[in-house]
N, C-alpha and C positions, 0 to 999 in steps of 0.2 A: 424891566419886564412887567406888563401890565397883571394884575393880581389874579391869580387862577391860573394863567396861561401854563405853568408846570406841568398841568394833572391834561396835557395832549396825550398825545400817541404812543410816547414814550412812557408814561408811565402806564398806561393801557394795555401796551406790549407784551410789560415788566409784570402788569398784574396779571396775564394768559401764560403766561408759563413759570410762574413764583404762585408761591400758597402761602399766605401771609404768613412768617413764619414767628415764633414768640421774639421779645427783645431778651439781649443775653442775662437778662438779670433773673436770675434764680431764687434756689432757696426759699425758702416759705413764711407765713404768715397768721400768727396764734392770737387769740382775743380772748379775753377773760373776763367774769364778771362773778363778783359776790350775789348772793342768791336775794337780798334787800334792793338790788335793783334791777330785778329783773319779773316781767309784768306777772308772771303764774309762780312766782317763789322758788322757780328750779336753781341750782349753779349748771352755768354754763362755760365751753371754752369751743375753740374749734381750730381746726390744721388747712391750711393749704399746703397739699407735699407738692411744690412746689421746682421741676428738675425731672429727671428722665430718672424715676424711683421705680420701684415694686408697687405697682399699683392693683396687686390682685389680693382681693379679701378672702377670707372665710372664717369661720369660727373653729377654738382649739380647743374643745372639753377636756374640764377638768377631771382629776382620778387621783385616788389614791396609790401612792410608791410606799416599796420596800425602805428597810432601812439601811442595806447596800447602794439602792440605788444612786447612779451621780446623772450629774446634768452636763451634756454638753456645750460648749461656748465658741460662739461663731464671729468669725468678720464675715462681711463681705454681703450681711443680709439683704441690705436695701436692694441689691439689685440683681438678686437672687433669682428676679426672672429672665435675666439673661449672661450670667455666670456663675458656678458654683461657689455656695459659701466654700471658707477654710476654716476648719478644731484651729482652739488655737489652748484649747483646755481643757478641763471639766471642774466643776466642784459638787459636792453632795448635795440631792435633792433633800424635800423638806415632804414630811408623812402625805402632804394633803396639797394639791394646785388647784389653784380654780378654772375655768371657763373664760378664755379671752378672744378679742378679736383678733386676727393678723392681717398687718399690712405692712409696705416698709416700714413705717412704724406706728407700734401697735395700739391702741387710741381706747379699750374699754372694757371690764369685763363683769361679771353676772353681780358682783356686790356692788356695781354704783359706782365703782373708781373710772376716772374720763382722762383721757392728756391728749394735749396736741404739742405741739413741736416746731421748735426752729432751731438753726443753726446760728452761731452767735460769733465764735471765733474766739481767740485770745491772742495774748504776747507771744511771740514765734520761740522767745525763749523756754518756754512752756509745754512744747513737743515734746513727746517722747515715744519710745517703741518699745515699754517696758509697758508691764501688766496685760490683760486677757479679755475686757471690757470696751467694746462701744455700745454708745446708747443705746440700739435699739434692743439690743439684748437685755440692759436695765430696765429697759421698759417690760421685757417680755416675762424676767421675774417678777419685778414687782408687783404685774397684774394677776400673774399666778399665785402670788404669795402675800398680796395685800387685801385688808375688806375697808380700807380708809386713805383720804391720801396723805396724813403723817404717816402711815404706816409704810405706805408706799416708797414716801423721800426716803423712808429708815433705811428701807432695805437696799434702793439705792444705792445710797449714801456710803453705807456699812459694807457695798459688796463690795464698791469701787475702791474703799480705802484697804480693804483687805486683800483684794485681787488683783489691782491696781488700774485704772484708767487711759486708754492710749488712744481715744477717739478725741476730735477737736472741741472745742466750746458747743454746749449746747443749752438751749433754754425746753423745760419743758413745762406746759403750767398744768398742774395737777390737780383735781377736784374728786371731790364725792357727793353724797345728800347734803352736806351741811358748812363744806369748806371750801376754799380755792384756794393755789400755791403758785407761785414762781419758784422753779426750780432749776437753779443754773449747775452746772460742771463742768471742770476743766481739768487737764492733762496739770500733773505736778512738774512737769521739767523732767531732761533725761536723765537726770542723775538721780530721779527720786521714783520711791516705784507706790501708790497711791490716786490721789483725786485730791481737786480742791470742790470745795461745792460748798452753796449758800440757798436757802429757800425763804423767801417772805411772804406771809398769808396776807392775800388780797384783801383792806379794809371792807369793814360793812358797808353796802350800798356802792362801791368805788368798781369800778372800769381798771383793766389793765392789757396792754397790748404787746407782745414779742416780735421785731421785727429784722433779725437776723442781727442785733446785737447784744450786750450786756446791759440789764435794766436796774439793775438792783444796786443801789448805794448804798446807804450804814445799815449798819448790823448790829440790834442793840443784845448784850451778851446776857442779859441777866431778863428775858422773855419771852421766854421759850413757848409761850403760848404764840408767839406770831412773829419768830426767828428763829433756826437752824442752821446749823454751819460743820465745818468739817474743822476738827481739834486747828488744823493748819492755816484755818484761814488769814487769818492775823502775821503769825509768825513770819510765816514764807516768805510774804508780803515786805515786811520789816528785813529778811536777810537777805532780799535781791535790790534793798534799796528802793523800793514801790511806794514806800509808807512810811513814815516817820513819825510815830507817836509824840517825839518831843515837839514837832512842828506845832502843834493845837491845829491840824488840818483835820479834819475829820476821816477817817476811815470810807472810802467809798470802792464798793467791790467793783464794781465796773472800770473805775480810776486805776485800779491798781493791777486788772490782769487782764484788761482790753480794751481799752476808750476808742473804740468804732466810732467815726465820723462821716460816714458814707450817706449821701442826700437819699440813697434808693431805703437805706432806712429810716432817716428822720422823716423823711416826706409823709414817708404809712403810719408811724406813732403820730404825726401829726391826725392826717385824715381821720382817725380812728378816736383819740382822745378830744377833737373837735367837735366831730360828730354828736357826740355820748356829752359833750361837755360844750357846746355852746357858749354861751355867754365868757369864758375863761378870757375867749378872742385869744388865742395861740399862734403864734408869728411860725408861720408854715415854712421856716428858714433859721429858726433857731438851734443853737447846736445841742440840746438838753432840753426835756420834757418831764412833767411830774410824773412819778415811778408809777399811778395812778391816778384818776381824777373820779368825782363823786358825781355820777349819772343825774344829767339832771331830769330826766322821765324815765317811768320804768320801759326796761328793752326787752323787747320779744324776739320767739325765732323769727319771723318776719326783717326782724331789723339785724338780724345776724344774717340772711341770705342775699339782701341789699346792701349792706357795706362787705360782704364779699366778694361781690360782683362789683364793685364800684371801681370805675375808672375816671378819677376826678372831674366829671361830667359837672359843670357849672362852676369849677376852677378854672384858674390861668393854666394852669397845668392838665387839663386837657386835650390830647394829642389827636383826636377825634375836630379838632375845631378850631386848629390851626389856618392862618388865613390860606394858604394854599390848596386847601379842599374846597374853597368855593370856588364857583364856575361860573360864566353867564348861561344862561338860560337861554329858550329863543325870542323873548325879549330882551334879553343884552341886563339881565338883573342875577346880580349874582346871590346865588342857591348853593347851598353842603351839595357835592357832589356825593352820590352813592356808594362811592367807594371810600369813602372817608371812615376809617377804622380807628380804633381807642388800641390796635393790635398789631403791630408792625415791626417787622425787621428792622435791623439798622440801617438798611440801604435804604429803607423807606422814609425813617426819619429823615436822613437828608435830604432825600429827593423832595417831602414837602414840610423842609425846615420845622418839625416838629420836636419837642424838648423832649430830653432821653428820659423821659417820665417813668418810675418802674410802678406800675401800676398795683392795687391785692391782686388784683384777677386779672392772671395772663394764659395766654394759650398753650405754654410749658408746664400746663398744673395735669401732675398723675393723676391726685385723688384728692376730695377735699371732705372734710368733716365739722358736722357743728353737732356739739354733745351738750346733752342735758343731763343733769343729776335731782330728783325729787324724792326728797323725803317721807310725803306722805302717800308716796307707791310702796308696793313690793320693787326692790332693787330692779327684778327682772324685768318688771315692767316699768317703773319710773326710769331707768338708765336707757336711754333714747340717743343712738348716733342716726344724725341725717347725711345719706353717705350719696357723693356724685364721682362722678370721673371724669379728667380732662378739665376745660377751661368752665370756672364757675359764671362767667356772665352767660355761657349758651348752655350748660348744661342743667340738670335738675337734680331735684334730691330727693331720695328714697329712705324712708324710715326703718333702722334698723335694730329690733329690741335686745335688750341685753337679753336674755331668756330664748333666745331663738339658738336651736341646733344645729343649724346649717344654712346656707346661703348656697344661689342656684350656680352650676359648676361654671356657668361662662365667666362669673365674676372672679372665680379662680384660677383663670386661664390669658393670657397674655403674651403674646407675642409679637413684638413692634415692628419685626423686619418679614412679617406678612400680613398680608392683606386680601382678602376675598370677599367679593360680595354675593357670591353662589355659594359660600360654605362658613358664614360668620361663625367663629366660634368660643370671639373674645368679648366680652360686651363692652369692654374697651373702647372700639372701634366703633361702635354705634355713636358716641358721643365724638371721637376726637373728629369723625368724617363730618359730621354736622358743624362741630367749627372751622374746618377747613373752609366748608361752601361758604357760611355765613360771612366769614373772614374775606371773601373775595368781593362782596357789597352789602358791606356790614347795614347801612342806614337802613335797606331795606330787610336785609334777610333777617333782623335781630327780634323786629317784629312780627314775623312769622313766627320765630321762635317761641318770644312771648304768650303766640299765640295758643300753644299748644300746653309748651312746659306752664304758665302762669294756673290755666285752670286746673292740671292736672295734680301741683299741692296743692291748690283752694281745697280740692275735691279730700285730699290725706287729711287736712285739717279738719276740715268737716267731720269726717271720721274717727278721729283722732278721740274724741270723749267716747262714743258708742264700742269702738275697737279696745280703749283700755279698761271701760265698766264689764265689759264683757268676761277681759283678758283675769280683771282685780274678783268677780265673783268666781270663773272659775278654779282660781287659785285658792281659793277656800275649801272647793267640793274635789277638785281633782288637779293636783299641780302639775304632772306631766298631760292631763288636756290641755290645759292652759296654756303651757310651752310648744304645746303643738299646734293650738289654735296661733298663736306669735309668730310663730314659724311660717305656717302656713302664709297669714297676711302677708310677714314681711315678703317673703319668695313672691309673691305676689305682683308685689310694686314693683319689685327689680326686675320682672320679667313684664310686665308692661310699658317702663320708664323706656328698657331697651327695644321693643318691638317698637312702641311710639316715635324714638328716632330715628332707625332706621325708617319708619315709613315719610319720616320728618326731612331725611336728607334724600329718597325719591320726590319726593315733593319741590324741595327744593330746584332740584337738576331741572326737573320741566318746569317751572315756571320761572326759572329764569334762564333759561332755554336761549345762548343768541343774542341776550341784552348786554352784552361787553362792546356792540356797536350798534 
């Protein structure tokens, strides 16, 4: 069959009544960096929740409790916007909570503390239904009860071994003004009621990426400025046969309670620690990658919204530029056809023999975040999530300050099994309908996109110095002005980002009005 000829009628067909749908790969995707490599001195980390999550935000002020008070303990958060959690406990609150974001999981709050999130997995014999704890609920204390993120691992750490831990492997990388962590946990087995858990502070200057496995190797016991672990890490290890200290093999955490070998995750720690580390030359097929690598230029948000969005565009493993998507032209010269997407179903893969690439940026993204932490802000206003919804290559991102009181109610509102374009009232849907369209002829629709979303953070950045001098003087003269001027702004962007797509996916519909023939 002469080359092209695939992308006929049949797939034409196939593309009018199918919406490019995401590939099955799930799960998300976290990036970390110490604050010495990074261009304006912040620590930064960021989430693609990645999978059919809880993708509605809002802010949870903090207040002082009684000292009866207890705390309730939930499963089933993450997808709380379309089944109810279930108590599966309580334990006692603590005098004072802070101010956090929520989302399936919960990523920042008023002192500076940042996480983003992935699922990691473990040894199946490692399950259990004993204890009261899934992450997101760890997450949701610790932001209430942490102004650091040792503090943060602590409480963690301390809750899961005491309450006991029954959700699956998870990585969280944990930051404040002046630190960054890798923070793994796992289920003890069914017969033990507890956590296992290990944290390693990201070196100065060094890059580190989470990509739906265990990244963390040795564990040095006696440096505790930049290791922490749970009393059992070792032991456990040694009584299931995992580790044998008489070996002279080293101790490695990942080795001994999940050695994931899945391509859809070495491929992204590759992308990722390549990118950030150049010259290292990293074999994009290897089974192991350095737990970090040392930036070799400083990184900006700039360069966190572009390797978020990246779908190995100038790799072999670009799905987007497989020989099947060219076509002849009416010179008989073969051209990318328009429909050639980085974003495809399975059926689509084989239809034009493209590699099952699991891309960072797929069109199954709830919500994605890139967080800053600066020290030489007020937390409120130094602690910066850049927050979007839906697929990070078409969507955009809005600034959202730790110090802001509330976020506008559509971002709180979600519901995926309706749809209305005469009564929008998820902002959700502003985003995920835009990647629909662009998805059905990506080469052209993407730069439309571009067009719109690209100048619209130019214009935040801009701003961005003016908005926190502003923000940092009034917080001298009047600190709830200041939190209301934040407020104000952020509501702002989020209520523009959304009016902007929607009027971005009318846009769309008439002008490409009839060109599928």
């Amino acid at each position: 069959m002469k080359k092209g000829l695939k992308l006929t009628l049949t797939v034409l067909a196939a593309l009018v009544v199918v919406l490019i749908a995401a590939t099955p790969f799930m799960a998300c995707t976290s990036i970390c960096v110490d604050k010495a490599a990074t261009a304006d001195g912040s620590i930064m980390t960021a989430h693609t929740c990645d999978g059919w999550y809880d993708a509605r935000t809002w802010v949870v002020l903090g207040k002082k409790h009684a000292a009866t008070e207890k705390v309730t303990i939930y499963s089933g958060l993450l997808h709380s916007d379309k089944a109810e959690p279930k108590i599966l406990g309580e334990i006692p609150e603590v005098a004072e909570t802070y101010t956090y974001f929520y989302a399936g999981y919960p990523y920042m709050n008023e002192h500076g503390v940042i996480m983003g999130e992935t699922t990691i997995g473990q040894r199946n014999e490692l399950r259990t239904s004993e204890g009261i704890f899934y992450i997101e609920m760890l997450q949701i204390l610790a932001l209430q009860r942490a102004k650091t993120a040792r503090e943060a691992i602590k409480v963690m750490g301390s809750l899961a071994e005491e309450y006991g831990y029954r959700d699956g492997g998870e990585c969280l990388t944990v930051g404040d003004q002046n630190e960054m962590w890798f923070f793994e946990i796992l289920p003890p087995g069914p017969l033990n009621k507890g956590a296992i858990w290990a944290a390693v502070r990201i070196p100065e200057g060094h890059v580190g990426v989470s990509a739906n496995r265990s990244r963390i190797g040795e564990l040095k016991e006696n440096d505790p400025n930049n290791y922490m672990f749970s009393p059992n890490v070792f032991s456990l290890a040694i009584e299931n046969g995992w580790w044998d200290p008489k070996s002279g093999k080293p101790f490695l955490f990942y080795e001994a309670y999940g050695d994931k070998t899945s391509l859809g995750s070495r491929r992204r720690e590759w992308r990722v620690l390549s990118t950030f580390a150049p010259s290292l030359n990293l074999d994009p097929n290897a089974s192991r990658f350095p737990f970090t690598v040392k930036a070799e230029k400083k990184i900006t948000i700039q360069d966190y919204f572009t390797i978020y969005r990246d779908t190995y565009v100038g790799t072999a493993y670009d799905k987007a530029n497989v020989s099947d998507w060219y076509v002849p032209d009416n010179k008989g010269v073969y051209v990318k056809s328009a429909f050639a997407t980085p974003h495809m179903s399975s059926e689509f893969l084989k239809l034009v023999d493209a590699p099952s690439e699991r891309n960072i940026a797929i069109p199954g993204c709830s919500y994605f975040t890139v967080l800053q932490s600066r020290s030489w802000l007020d937390p409120k206003i130094g602690t910066l999530c850049w927050f979007g919804l839906n697929n990070p290559d078409t969507s955009v991102h809005v600034p959202v300050y730790a110090g802001v009181t509330s976020l506008p109610q559509n971002y709180a509102i979600n519901d995926r099994t309706k749809f209305s374009l005469t009564k929008p009232v998820s902002a959700w849907w502003a985003f995920d309908f835009v990647d629909q369209l662009v998805n059905q002829r990506y080469q052209d629709c993407i730069n439309d996109v571009k067009a719109v979303r690209d100048p619209f953070e130019a214009q935040q950045f801009a701003l961005q110095p003016t908005i926190e001098k502003v923000a940092s003087d009034l917080m001298k003269l009047d600190p709830k002005l200041a939190v209301e001027f934040l407020t104000n702004y952020t509501n702002s962007r989020c209520v523009m980002a959304v009016d902007m797509y929607w009027k971005l996916a009318e846009d769309l519909i008439v002008k490409y009005d009839d060109k599928w023939f």
